[in-house]
C-alpha positions as CSV (number, residue, x, y, z in Angstrom):
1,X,-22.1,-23.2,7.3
2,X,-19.9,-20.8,9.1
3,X,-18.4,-18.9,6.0
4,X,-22.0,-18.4,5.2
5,X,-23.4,-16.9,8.3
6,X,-20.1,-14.8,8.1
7,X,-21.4,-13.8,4.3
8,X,-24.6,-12.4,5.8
9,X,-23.3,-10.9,8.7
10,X,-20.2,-9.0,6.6
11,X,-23.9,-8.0,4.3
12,X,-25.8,-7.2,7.2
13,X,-23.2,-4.9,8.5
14,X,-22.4,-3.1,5.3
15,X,-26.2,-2.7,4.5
16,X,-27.0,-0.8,7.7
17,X,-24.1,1.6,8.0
18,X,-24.4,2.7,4.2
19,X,-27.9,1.8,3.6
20,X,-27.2,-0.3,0.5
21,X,-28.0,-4.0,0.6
22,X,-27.0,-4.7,-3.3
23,X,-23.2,-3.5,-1.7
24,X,-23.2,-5.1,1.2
25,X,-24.0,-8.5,-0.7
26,X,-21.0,-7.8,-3.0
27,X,-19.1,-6.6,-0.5
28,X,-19.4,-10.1,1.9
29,X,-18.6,-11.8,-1.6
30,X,-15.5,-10.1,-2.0
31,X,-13.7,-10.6,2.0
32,X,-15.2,-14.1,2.7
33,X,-14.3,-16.2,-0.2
34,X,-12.8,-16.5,-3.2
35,X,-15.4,-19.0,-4.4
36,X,-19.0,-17.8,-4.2
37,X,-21.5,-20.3,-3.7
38,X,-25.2,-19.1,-5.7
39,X,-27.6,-20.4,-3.0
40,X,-26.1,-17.7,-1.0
41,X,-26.9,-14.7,-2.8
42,X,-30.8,-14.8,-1.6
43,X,-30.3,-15.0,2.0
44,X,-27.2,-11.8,1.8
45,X,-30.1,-10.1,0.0
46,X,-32.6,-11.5,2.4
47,X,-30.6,-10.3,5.3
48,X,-28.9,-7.1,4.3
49,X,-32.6,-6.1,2.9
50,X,-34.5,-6.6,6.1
51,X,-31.8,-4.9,8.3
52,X,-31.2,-2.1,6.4
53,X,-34.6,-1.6,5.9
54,X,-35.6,-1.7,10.4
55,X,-32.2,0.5,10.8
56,X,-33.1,3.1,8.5
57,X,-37.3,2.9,10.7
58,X,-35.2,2.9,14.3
59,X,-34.7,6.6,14.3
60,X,-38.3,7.6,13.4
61,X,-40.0,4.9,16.1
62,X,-37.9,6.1,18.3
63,X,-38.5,9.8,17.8
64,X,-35.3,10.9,16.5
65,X,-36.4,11.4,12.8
66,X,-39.8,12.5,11.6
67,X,-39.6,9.9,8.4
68,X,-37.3,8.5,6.5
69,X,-34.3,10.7,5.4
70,X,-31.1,10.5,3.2
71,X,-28.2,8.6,5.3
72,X,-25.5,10.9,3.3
73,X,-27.6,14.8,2.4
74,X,-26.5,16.4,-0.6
75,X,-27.0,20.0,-1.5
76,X,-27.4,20.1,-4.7
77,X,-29.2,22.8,-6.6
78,X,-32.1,20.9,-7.8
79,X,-32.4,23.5,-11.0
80,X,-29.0,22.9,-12.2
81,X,-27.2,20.0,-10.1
82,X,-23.9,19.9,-11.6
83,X,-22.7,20.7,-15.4
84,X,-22.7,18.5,-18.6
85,X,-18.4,19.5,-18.6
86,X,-18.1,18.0,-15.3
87,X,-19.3,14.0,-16.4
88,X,-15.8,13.5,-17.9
89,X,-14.0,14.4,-15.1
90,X,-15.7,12.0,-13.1
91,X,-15.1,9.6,-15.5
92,X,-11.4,10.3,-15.5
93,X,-11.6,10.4,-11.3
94,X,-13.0,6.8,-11.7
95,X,-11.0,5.7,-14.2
96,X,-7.7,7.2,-11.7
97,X,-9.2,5.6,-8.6
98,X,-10.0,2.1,-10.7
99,X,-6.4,1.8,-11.5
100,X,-4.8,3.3,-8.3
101,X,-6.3,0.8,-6.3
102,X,-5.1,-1.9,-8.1
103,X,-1.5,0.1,-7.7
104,X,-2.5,0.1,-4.4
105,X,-2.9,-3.8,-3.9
106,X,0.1,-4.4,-6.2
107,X,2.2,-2.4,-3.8
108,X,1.5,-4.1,-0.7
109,X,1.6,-6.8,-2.2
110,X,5.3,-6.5,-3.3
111,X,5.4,-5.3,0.4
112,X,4.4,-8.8,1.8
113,X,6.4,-11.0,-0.9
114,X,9.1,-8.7,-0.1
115,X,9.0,-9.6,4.1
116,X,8.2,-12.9,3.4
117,X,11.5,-13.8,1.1
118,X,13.7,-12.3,3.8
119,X,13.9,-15.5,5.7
120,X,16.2,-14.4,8.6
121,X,13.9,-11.5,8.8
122,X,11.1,-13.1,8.8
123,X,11.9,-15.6,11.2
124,X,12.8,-12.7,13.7
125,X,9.8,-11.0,13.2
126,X,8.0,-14.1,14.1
127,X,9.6,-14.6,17.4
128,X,9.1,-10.3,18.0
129,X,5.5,-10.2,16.8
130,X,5.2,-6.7,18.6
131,X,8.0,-5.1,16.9
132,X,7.3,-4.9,13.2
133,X,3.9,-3.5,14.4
134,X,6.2,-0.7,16.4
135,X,8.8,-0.2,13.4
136,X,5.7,0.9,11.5
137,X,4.1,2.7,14.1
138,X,7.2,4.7,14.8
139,X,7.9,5.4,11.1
140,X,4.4,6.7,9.8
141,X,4.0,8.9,13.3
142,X,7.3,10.2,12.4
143,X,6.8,11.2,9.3
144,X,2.9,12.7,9.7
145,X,4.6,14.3,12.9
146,X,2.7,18.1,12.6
147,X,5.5,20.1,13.9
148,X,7.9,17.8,11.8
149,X,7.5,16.9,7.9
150,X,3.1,16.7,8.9
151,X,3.1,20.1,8.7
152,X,2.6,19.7,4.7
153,X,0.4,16.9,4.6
154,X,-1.9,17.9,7.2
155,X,-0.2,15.6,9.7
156,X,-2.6,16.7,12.9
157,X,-6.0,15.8,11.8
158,X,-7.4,12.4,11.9
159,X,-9.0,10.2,9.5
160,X,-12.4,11.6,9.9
161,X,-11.3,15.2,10.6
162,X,-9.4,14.8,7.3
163,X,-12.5,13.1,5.2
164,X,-14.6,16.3,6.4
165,X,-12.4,18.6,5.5
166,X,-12.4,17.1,2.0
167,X,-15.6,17.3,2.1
168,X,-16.1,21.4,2.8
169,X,-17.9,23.2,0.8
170,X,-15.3,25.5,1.2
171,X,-13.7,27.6,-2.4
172,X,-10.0,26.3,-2.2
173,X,-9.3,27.4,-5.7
174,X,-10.6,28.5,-8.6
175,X,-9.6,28.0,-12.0
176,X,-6.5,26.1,-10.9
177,X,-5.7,29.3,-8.8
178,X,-5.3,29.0,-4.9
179,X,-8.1,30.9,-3.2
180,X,-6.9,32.9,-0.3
181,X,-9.5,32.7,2.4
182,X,-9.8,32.6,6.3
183,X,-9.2,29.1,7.2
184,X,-11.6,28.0,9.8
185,X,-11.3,25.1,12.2
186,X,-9.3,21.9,11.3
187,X,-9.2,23.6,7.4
188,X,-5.9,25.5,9.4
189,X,-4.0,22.5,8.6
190,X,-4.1,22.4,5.1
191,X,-2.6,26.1,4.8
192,X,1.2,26.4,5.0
193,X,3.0,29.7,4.1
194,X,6.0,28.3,2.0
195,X,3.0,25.8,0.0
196,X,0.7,26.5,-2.0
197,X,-2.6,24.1,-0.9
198,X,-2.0,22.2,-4.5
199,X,1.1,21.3,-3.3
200,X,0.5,20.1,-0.1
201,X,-2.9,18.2,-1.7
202,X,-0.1,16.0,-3.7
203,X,2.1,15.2,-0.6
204,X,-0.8,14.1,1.3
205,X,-2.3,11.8,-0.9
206,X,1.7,10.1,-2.3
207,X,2.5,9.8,1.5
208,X,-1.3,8.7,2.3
209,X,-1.3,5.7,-0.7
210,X,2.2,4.0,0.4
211,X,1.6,4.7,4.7
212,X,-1.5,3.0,3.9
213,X,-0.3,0.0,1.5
214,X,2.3,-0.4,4.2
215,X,0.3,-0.4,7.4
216,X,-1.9,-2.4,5.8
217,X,0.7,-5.3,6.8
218,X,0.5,-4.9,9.9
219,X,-1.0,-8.0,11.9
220,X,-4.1,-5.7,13.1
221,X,-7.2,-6.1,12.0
222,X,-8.1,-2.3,11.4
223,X,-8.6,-2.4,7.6
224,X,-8.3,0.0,4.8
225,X,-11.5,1.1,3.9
226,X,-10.9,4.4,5.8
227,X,-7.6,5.2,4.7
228,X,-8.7,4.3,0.5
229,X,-11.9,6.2,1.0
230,X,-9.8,9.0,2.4
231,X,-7.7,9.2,-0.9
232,X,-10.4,8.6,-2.9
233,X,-12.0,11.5,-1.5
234,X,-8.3,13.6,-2.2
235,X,-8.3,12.5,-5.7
236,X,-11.7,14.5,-6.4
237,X,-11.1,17.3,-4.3
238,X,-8.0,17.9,-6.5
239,X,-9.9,17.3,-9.4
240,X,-12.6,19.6,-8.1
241,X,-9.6,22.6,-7.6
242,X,-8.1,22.4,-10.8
243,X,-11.8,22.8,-12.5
């Protein structure tokens, strides 16, 4: 009874941030059990359906929104929205992202395995609980230091500053060529004079996908949506440059 209340909560939860109950459903499936049971299914719809549907009518009964409105605008040019040439390159960014996240969950795991067969490790880290967490800690803040090695992976912005960046409808490049443009704001850290912004694109997302797999580990419960979403988001923009 507990793991299902957890189901619908982990489908409540998902459904109201992103406005998508059918997600949130799969989603509790996927982190609450490995087994599924059927009779579940109704009530995550039941419950990530309703909820999403009252948090989406909080803003207008409250006065914040007139009516209903997109979670996520888009600004698409409604005559010509994107071209025909541009449906196999997201196919090939899916097809990337499909099978680096499952390089993604075969390196940490080899990350684990590899912890847990060092027994005299292990055994010390289990009597120092806080210092495996500060080993990594102190390693990925080293490395994404900005005056340091950062400095070409756009080591000073945070997760979020990073994901809006991304997400600027700013010309980086056109043709595969590097755009030279005023950088505005946190875009500063993406420009480097000895690298070209292609080059500093690959750092940050090689450092991003193994920091990640590797913190990951780390007895915290922080998760890794954030981090994956964030190279998600790189593999596109690269894609997006070299168009």
């Amino acid at each position: 009874r507990n793991t299902e209340m957890l189901a619908a909560a982990c489908a409540v939860g998902v459904g109201c941030c992103f406005a998508a109950p059918i997600g949130g459903v799969l989603f509790s499936i996927e982190v609450t059990s490995t087994f599924f049971a059927v009779r579940n299914y109704w009530r995550g719809f039941l419950a990530a359906t309703v909820s999403a549907f009252f948090f989406r009518l909080l803003p207008v009964w409250t006065g914040d929104e007139e009516t209903i409105t997109a979670l996520f605008k888009t600004r698409f040019r409604f005559e010509f929205p994107f071209n025909l040439q541009e449906l196999p390159a997201f196919a090939v960014v899916g097809i990337a992202c499909g099978l680096g996240g499952a390089l993604f969950v075969y390196l940490n795991r080899l990350i684990v395995q590899f912890i847990r067969n060092q027994k005299t490790v292990n055994k010390f880290l289990m009597k120092k609980r806080l210092l495996y967490p500060t080993l990594v800690t102190l390693l990925i803040s080293t490395l994404t230091f900005p005056p340091g090695f950062g400095q070409f992976m756009a080591g000073k912005l945070t997760q979020g500053e990073t994901l809006v960046t991304l997400l600027d409808n700013r010309t980086w490049a056109k043709q595969g060529i590097a755009e030279e443009f005023d950088y505005i704001g946190n875009s500063q850290a993406w420009k480097h004079p000895q690298v070209n912004i292609f080059v500093t694109l690959v750092i940050f997302i090689i450092m991003k996908f193994w920091m990640s797999a590797l913190a990951t580990t780390i007895p915290v419960p922080c998760g890794a949506f954030m981090p994956v979403f964030v190279i998600g988001n790189e593999q596109l923009t690269m894609c997006v440059l070299e168009q």
